[in-house]
N, C-alpha and C positions, 0 to 999 in steps of 0.2 A: 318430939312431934308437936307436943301441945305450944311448947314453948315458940318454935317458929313458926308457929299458926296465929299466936295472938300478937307475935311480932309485927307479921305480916297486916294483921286489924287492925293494929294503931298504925301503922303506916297510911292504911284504908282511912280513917277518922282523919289522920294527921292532914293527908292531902284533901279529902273532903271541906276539912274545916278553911285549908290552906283556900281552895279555887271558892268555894263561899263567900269568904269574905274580901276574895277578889272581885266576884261578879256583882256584890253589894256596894262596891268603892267604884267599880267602871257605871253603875245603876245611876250611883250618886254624881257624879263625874256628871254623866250624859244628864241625866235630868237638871242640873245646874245650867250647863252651857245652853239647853232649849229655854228657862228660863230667861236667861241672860240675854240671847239673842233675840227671844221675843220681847224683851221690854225696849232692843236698841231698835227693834225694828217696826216697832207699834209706837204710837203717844200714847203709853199706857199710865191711866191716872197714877200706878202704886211704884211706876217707874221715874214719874215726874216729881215724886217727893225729892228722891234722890238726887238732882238734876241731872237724871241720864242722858236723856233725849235731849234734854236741852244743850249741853254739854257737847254732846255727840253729833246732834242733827243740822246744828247753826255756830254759832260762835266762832271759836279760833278756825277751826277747819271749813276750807276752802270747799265752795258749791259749784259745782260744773253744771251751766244752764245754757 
């Protein structure tokens, strides 16, 4: 009895720990890509070290005006 009780609790922990540090990597994920998309999509000074914007906004690619 005891034994497939504490079976069953680390299964409990196992998947706990499993979908944690799932929704701490999709966390990660998402607050990247809002970063990311906010510096392509702003002139943001700490974006323009990088030359993102500049890169991205003008140069090789074509401007539809």
């Amino acid at each position: 009895m005891s034994g497939k009780l504490e079976d069953s609790y680390d299964k409990f922990i196992w998947f706990l720990h499993q979908s944690c540090l799932f929704s701490f990597v999709a966390l990660l994920l998402i607050v990247g890509f809002v970063m990311f998309s906010s510096y392509v999509a702003f002139d943001h000074p700490s974006g323009d070290q990088y030359g993102l914007s500049e890169s991205l906004s003008g140069g090789q690619l074509p401007t539809f005006e």
